[in-house]
C-alpha positions in Angstrom: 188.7 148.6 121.6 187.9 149.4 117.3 191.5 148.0 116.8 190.8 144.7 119.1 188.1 144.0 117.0 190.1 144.9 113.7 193.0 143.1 114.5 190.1 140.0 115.0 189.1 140.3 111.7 192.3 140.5 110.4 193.7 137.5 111.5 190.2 135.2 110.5 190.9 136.8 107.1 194.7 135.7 106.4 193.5 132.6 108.4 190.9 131.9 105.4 193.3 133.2 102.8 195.3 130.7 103.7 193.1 127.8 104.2 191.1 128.6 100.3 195.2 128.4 99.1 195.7 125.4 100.1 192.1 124.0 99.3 192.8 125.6 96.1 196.1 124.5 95.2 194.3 120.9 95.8 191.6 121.6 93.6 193.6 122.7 90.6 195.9 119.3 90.4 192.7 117.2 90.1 191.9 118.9 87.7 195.0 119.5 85.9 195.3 115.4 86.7 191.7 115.1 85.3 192.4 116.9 82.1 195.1 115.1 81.5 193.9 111.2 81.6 190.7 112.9 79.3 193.6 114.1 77.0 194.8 110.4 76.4 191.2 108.8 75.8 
């Protein structure tokens, strides 16, 4: 049953992991896109 609920977990956390990556990856081209039109001000 302990491994069930392990195996649970597991999977929600890769599941997230993968979700804040992608979020992430988003997040950093704005702002590499956003630093860079400042840049040419």
């Amino acid at each position: 049953m302990g491994w069930l609920i392990f195996f649970i977990i597991a999977v929600a956390v890769v599941g997230g992991v993968f979700a804040l990556r992608k979020n992430l990856r988003r997040e950093i081209e704005r702002y590499q896109s956003i630093r860079r039109s400042k840049k040419d001000d």
